[in-house]
mmCIF file of the N, C-alpha and C atoms, coordinates in Angstrom:
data_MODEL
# 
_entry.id   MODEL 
# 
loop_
_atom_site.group_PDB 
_atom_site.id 
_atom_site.type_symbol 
_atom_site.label_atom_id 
_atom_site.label_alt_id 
_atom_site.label_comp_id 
_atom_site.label_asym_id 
_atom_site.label_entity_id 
_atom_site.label_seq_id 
_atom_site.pdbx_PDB_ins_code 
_atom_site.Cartn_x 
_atom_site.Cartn_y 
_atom_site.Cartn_z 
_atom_site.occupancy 
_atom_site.B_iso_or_equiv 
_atom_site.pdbx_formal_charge 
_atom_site.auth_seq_id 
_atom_site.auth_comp_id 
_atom_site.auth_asym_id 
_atom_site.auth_atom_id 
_atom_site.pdbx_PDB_model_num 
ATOM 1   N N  . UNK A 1 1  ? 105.713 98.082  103.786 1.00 0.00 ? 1  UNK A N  1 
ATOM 2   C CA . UNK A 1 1  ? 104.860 98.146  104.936 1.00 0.00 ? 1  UNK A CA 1 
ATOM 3   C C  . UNK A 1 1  ? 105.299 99.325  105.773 1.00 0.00 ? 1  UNK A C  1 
ATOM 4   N N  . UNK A 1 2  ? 104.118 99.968  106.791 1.00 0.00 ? 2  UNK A N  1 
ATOM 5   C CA . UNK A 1 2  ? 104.787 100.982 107.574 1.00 0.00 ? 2  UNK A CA 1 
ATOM 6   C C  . UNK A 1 2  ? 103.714 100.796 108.742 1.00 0.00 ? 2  UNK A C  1 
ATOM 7   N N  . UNK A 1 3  ? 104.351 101.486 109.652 1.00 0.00 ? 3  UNK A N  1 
ATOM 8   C CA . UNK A 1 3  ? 103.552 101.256 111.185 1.00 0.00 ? 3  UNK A CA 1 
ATOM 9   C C  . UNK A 1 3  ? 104.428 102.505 111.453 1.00 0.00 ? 3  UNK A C  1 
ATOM 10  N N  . UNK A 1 4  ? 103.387 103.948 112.185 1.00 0.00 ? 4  UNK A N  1 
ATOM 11  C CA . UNK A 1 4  ? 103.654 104.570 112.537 1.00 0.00 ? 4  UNK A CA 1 
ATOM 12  C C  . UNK A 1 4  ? 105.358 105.813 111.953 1.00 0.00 ? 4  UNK A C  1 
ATOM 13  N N  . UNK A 1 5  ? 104.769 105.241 110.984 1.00 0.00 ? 5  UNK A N  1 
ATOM 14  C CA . UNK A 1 5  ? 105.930 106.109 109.942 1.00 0.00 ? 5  UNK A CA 1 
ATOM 15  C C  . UNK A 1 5  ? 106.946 105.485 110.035 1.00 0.00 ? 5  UNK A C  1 
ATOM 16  N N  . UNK A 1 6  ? 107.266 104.250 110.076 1.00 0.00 ? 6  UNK A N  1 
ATOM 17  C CA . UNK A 1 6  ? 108.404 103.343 110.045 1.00 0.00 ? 6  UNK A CA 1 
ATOM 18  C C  . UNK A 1 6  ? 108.437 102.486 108.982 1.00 0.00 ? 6  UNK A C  1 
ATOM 19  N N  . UNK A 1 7  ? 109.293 102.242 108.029 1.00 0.00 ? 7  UNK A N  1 
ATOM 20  C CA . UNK A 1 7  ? 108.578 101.688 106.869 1.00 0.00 ? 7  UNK A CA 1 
ATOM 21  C C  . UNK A 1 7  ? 109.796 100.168 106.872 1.00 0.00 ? 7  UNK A C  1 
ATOM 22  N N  . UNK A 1 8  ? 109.722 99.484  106.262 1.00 0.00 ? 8  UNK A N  1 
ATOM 23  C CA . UNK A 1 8  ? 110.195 98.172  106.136 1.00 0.00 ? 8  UNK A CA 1 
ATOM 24  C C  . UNK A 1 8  ? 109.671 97.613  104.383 1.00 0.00 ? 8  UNK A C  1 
ATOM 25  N N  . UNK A 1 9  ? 110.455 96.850  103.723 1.00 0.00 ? 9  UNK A N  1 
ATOM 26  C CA . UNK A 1 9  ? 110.064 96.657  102.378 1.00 0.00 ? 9  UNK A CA 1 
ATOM 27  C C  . UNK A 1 9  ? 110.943 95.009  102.253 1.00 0.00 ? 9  UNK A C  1 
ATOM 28  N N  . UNK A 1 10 ? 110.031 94.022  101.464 1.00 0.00 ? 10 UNK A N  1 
ATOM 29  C CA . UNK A 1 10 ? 110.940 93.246  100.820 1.00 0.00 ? 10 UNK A CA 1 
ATOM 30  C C  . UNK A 1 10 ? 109.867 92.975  99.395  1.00 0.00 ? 10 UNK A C  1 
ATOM 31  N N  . UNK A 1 11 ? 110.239 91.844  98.801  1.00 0.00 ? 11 UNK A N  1 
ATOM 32  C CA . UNK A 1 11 ? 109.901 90.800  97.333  1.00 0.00 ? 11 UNK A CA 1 
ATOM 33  C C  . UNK A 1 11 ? 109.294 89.760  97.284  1.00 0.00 ? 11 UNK A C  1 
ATOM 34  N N  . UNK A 1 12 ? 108.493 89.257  96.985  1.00 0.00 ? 12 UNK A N  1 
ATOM 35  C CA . UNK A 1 12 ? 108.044 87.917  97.341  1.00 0.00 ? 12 UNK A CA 1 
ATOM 36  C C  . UNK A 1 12 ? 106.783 87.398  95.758  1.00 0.00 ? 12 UNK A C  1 
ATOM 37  N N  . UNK A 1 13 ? 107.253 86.307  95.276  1.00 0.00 ? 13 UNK A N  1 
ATOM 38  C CA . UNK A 1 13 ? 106.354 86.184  94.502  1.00 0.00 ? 13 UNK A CA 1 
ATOM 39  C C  . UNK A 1 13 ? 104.788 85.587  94.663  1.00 0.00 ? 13 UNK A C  1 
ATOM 40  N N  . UNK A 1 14 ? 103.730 85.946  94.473  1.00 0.00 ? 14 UNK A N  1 
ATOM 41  C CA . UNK A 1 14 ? 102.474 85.819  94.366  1.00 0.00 ? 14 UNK A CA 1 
ATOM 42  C C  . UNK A 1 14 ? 102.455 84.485  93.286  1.00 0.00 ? 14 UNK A C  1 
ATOM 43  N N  . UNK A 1 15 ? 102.062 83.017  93.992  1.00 0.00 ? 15 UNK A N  1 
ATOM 44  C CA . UNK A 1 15 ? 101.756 81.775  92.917  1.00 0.00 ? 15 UNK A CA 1 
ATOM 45  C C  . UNK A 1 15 ? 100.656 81.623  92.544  1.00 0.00 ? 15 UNK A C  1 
ATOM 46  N N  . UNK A 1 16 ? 101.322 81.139  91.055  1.00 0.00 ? 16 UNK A N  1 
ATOM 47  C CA . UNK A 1 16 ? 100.008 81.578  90.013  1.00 0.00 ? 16 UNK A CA 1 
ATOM 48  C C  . UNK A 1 16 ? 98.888  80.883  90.373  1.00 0.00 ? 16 UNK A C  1 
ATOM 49  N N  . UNK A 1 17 ? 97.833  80.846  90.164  1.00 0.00 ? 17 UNK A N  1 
ATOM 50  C CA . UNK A 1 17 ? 96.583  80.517  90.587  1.00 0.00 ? 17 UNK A CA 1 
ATOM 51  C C  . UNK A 1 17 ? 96.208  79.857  91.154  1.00 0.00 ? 17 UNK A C  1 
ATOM 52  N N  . UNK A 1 18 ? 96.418  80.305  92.875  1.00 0.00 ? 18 UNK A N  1 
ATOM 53  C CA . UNK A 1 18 ? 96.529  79.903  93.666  1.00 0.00 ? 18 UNK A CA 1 
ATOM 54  C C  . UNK A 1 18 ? 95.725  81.016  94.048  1.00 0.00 ? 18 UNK A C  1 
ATOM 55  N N  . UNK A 1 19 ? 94.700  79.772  94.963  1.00 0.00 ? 19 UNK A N  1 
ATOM 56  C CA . UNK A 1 19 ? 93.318  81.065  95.883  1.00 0.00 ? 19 UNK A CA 1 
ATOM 57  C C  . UNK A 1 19 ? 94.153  80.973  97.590  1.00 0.00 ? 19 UNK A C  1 
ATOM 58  N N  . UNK A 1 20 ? 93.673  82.259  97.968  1.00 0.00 ? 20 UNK A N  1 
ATOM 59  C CA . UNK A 1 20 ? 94.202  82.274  99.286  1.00 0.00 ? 20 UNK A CA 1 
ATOM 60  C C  . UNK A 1 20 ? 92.837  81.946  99.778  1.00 0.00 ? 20 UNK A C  1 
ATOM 61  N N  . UNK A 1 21 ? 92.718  81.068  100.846 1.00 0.00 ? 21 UNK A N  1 
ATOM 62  C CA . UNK A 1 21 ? 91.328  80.167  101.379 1.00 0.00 ? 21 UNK A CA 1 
ATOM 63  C C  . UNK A 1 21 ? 91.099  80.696  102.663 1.00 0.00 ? 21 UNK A C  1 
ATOM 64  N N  . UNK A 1 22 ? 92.264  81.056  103.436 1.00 0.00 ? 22 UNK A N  1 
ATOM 65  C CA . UNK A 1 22 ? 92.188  81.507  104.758 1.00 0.00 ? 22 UNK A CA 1 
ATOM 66  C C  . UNK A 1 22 ? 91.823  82.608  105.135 1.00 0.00 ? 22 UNK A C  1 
ATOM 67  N N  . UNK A 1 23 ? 90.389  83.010  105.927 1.00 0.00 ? 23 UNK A N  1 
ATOM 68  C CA . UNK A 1 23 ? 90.134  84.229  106.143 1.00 0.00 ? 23 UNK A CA 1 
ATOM 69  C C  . UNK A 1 23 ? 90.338  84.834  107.345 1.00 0.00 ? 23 UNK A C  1 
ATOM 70  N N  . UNK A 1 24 ? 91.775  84.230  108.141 1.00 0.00 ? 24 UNK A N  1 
ATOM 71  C CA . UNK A 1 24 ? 91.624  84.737  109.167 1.00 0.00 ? 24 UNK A CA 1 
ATOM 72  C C  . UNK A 1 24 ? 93.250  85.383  108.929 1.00 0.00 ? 24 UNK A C  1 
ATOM 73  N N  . UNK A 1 25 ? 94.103  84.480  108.418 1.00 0.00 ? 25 UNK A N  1 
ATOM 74  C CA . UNK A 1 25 ? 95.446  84.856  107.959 1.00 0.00 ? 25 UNK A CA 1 
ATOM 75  C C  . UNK A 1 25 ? 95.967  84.482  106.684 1.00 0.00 ? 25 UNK A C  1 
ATOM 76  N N  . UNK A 1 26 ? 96.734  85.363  106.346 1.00 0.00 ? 26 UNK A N  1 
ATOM 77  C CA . UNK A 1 26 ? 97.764  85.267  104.807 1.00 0.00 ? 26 UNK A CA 1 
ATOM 78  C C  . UNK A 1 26 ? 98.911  85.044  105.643 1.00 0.00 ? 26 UNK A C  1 
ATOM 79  N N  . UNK A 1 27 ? 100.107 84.516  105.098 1.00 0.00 ? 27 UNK A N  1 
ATOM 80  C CA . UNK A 1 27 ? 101.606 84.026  105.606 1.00 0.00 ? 27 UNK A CA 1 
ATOM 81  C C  . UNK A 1 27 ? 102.010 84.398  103.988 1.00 0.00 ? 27 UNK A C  1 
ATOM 82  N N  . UNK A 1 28 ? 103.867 84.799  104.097 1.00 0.00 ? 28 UNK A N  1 
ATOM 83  C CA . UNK A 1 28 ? 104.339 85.247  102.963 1.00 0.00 ? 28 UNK A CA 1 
ATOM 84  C C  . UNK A 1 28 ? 105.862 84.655  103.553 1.00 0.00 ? 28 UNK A C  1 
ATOM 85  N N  . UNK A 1 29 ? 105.958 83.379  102.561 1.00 0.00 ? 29 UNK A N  1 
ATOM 86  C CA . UNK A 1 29 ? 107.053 82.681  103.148 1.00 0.00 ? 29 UNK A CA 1 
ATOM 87  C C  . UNK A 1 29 ? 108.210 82.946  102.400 1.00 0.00 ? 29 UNK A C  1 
ATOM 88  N N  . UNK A 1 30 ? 109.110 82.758  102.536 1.00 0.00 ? 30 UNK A N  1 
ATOM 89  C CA . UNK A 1 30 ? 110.398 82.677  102.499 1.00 0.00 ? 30 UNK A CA 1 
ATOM 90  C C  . UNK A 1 30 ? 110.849 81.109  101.248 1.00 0.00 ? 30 UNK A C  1 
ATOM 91  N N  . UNK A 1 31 ? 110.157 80.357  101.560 1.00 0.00 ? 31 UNK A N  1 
ATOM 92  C CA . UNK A 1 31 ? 110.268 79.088  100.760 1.00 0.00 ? 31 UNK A CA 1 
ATOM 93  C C  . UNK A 1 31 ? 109.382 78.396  99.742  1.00 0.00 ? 31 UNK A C  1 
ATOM 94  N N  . UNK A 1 32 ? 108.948 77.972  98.880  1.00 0.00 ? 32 UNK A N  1 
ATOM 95  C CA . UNK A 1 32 ? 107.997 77.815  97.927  1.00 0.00 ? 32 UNK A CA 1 
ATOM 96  C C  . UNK A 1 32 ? 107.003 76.675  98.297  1.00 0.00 ? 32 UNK A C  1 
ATOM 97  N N  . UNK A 1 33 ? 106.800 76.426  100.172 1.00 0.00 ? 33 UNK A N  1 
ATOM 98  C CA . UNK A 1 33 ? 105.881 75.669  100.350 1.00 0.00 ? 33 UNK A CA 1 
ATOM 99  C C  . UNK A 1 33 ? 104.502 76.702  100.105 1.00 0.00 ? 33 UNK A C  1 
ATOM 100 N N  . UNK A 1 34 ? 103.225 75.866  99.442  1.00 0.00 ? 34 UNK A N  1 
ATOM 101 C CA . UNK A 1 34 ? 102.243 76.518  99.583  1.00 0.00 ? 34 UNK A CA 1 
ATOM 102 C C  . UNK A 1 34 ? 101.358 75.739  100.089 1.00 0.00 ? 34 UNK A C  1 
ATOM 103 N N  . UNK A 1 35 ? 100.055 76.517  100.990 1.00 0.00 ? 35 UNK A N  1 
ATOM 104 C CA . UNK A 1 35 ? 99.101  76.485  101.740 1.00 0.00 ? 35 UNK A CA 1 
ATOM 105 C C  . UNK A 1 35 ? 98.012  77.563  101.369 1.00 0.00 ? 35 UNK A C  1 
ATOM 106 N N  . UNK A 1 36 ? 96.824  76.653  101.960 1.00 0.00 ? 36 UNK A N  1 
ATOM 107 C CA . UNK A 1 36 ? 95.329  77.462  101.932 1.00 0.00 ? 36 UNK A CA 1 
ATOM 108 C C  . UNK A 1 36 ? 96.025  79.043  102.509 1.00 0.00 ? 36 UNK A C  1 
ATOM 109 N N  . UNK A 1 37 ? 96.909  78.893  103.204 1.00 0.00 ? 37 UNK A N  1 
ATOM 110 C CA . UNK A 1 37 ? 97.001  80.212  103.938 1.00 0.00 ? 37 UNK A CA 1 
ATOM 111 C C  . UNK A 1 37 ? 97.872  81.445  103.498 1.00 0.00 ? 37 UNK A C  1 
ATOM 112 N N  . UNK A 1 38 ? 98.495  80.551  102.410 1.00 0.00 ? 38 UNK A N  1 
ATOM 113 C CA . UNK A 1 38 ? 100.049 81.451  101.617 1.00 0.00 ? 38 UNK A CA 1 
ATOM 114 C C  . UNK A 1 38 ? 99.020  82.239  100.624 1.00 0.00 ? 38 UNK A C  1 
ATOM 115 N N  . UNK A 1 39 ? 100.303 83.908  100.712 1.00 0.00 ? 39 UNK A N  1 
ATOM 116 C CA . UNK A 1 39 ? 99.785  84.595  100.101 1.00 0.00 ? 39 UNK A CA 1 
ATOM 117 C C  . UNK A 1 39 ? 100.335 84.667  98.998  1.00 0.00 ? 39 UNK A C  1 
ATOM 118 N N  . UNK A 1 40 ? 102.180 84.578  99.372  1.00 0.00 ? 40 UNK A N  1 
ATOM 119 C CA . UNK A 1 40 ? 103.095 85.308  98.410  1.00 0.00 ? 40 UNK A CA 1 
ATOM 120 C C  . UNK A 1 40 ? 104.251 83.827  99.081  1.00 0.00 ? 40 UNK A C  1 
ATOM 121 N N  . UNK A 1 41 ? 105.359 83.403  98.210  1.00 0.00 ? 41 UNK A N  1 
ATOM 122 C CA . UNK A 1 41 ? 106.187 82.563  98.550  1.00 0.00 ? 41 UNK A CA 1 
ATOM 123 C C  . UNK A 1 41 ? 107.528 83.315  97.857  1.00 0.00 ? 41 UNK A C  1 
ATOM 124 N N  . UNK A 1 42 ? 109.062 82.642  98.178  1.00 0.00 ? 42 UNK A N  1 
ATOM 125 C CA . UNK A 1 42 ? 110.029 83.580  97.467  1.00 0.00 ? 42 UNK A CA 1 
ATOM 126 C C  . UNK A 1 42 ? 110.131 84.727  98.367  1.00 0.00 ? 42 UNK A C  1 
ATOM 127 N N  . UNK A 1 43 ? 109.763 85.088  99.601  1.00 0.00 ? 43 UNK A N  1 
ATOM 128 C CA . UNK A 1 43 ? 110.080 86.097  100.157 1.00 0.00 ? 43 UNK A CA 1 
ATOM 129 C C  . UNK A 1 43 ? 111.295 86.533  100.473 1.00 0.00 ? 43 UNK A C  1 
ATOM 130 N N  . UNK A 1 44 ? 112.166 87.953  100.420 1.00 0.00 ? 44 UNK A N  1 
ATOM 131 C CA . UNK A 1 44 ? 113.953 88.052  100.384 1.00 0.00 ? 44 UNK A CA 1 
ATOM 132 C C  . UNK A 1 44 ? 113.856 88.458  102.281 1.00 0.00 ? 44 UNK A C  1 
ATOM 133 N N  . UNK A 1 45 ? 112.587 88.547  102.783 1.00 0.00 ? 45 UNK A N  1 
ATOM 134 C CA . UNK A 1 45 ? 112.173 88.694  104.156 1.00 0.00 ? 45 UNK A CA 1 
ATOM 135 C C  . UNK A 1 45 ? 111.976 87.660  105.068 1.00 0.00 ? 45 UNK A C  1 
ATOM 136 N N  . UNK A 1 46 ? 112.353 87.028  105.680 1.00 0.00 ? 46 UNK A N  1 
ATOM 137 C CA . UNK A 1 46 ? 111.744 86.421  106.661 1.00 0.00 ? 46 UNK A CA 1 
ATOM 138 C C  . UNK A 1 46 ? 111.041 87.353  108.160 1.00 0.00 ? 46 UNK A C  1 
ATOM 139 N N  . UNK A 1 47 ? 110.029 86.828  108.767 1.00 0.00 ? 47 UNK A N  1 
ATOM 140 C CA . UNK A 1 47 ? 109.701 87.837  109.906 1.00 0.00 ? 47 UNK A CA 1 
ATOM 141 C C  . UNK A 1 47 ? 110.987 88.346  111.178 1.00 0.00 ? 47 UNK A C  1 
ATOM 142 N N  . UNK A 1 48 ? 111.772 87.732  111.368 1.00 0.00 ? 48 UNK A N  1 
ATOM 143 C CA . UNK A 1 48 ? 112.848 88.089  112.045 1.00 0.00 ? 48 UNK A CA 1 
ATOM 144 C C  . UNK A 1 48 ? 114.126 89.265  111.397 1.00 0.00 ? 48 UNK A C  1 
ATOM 145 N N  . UNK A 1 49 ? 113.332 89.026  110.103 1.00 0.00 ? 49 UNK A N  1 
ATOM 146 C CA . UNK A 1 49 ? 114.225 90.528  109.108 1.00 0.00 ? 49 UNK A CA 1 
ATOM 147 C C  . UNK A 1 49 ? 113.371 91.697  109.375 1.00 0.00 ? 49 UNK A C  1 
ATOM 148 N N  . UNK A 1 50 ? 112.243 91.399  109.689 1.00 0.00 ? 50 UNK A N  1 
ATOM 149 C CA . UNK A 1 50 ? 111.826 92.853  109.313 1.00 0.00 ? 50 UNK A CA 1 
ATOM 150 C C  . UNK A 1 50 ? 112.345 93.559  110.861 1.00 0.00 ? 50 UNK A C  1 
ATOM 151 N N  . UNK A 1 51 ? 112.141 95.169  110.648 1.00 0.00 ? 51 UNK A N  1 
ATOM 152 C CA . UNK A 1 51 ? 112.827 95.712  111.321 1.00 0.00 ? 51 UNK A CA 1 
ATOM 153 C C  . UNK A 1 51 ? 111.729 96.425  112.673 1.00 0.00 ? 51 UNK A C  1 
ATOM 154 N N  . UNK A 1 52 ? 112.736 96.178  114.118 1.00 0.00 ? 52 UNK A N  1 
ATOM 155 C CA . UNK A 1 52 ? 112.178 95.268  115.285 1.00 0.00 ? 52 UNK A CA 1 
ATOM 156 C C  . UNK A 1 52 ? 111.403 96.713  115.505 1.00 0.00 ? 52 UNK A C  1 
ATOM 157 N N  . UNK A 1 53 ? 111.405 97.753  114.809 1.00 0.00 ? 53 UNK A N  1 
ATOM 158 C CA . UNK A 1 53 ? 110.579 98.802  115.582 1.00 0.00 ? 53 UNK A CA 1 
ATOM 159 C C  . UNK A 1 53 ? 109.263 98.349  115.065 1.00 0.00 ? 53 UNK A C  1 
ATOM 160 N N  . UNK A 1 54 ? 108.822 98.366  113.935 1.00 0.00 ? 54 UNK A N  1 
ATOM 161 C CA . UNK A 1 54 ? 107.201 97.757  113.346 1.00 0.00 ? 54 UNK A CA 1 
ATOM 162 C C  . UNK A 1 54 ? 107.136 96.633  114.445 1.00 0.00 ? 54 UNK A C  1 
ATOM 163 N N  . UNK A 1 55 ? 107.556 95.857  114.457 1.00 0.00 ? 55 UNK A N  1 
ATOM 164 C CA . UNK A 1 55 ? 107.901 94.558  115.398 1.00 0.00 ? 55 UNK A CA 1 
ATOM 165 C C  . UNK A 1 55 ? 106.621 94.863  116.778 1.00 0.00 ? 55 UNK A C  1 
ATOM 166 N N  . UNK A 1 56 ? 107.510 95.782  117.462 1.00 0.00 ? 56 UNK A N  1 
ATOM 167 C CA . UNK A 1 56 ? 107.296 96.459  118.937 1.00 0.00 ? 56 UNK A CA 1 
ATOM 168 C C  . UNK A 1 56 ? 106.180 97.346  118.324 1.00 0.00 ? 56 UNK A C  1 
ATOM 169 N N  . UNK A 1 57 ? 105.772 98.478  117.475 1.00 0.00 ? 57 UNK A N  1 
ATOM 170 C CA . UNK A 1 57 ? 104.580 98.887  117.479 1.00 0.00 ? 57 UNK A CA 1 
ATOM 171 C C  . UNK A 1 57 ? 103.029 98.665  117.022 1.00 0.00 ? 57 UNK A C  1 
ATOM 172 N N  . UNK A 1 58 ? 103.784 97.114  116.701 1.00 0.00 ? 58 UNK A N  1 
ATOM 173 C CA . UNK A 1 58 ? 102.585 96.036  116.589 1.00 0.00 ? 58 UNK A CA 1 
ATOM 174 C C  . UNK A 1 58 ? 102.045 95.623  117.856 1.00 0.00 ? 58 UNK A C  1 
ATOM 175 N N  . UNK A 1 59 ? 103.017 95.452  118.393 1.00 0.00 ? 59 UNK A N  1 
ATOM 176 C CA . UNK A 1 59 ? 102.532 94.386  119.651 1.00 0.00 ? 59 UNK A CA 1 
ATOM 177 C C  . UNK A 1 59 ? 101.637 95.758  120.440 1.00 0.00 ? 59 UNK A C  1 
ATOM 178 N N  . UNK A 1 60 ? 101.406 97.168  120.082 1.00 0.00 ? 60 UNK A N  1 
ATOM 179 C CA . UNK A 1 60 ? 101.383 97.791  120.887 1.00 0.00 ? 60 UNK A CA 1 
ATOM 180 C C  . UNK A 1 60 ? 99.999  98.572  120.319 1.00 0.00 ? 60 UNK A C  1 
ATOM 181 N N  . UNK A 1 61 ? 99.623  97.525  119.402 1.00 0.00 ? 61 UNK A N  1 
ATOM 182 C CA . UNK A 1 61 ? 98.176  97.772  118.309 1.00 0.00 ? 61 UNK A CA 1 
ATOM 183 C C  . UNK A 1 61 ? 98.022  98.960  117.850 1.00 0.00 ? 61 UNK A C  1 
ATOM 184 N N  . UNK A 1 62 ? 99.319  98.971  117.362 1.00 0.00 ? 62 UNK A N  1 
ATOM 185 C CA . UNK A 1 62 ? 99.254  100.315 115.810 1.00 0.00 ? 62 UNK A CA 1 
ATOM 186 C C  . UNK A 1 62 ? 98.955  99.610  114.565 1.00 0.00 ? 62 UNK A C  1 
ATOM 187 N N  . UNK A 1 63 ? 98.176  100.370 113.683 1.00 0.00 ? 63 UNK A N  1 
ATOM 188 C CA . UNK A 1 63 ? 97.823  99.394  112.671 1.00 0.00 ? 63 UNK A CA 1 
ATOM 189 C C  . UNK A 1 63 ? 98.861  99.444  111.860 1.00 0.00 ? 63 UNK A C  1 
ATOM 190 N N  . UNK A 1 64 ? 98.796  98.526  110.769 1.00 0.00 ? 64 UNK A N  1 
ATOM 191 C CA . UNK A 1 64 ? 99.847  98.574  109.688 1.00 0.00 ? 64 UNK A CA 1 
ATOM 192 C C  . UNK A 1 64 ? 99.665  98.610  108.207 1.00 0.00 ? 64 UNK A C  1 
ATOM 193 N N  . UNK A 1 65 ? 100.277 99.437  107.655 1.00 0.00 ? 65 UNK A N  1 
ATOM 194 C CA . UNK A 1 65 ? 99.839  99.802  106.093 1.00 0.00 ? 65 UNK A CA 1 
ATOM 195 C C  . UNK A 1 65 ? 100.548 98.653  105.332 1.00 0.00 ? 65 UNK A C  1 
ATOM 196 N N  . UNK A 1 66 ? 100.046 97.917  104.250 1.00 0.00 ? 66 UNK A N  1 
ATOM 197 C CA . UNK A 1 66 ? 101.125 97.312  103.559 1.00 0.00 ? 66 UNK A CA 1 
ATOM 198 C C  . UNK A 1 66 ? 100.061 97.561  102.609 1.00 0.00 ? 66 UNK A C  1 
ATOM 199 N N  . UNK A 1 67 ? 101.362 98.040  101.094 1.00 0.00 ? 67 UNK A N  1 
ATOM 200 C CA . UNK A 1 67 ? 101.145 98.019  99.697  1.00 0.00 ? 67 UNK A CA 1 
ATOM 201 C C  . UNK A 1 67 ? 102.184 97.394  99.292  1.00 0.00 ? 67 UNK A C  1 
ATOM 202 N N  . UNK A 1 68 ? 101.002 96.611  98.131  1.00 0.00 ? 68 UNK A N  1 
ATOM 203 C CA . UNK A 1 68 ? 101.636 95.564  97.046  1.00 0.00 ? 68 UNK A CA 1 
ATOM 204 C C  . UNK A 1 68 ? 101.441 96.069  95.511  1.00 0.00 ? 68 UNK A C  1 
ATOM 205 N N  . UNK A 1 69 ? 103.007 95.949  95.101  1.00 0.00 ? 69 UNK A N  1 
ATOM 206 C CA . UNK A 1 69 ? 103.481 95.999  93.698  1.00 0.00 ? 69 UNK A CA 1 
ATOM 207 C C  . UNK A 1 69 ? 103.597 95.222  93.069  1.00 0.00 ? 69 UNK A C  1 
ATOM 208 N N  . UNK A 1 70 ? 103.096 95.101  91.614  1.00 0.00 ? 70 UNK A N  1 
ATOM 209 C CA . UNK A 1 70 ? 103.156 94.528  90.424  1.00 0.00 ? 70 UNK A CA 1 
ATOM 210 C C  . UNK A 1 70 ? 104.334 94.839  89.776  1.00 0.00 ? 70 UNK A C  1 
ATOM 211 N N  . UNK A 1 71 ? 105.455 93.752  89.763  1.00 0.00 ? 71 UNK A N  1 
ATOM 212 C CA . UNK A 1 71 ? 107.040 94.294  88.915  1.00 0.00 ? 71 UNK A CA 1 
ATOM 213 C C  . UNK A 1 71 ? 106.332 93.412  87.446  1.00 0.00 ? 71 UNK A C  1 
# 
């Protein structure tokens, strides 16, 4: 992910066929609960990892890039 040229990265596995239902939010947890709303579970990120500058230039409505890899 990056916000304003700040980039931040973790892992998280995508469960198998599993529809994401929620069209207002995706969540990418940390633990293998799943929900209509989970995107990705297994995350090595929790939101308090990622790093507090994206954090702050969110709150400050910079948009944010995130690309997803296929390992």
């Amino acid at each position: 992910m990056s916000v304003d040229g700040i980039k931040d990265s973790f892992e998280a596995t995508i469960p198998k066929n599993h529809k994401l239902a929620d069209n207002k939010e995706l969540v990418i947890r940390t633990s293998s609960f799943v929900s209509e709303r989970t995107y990705a579970i297994a995350s090595t990120k929790a939101s308090i990892d990622i790093d507090r500058k994206i954090v702050e230039s969110l709150k400050k409505g910079k948009k944010i890039k995130v690309t997803v890899y296929e390992k």
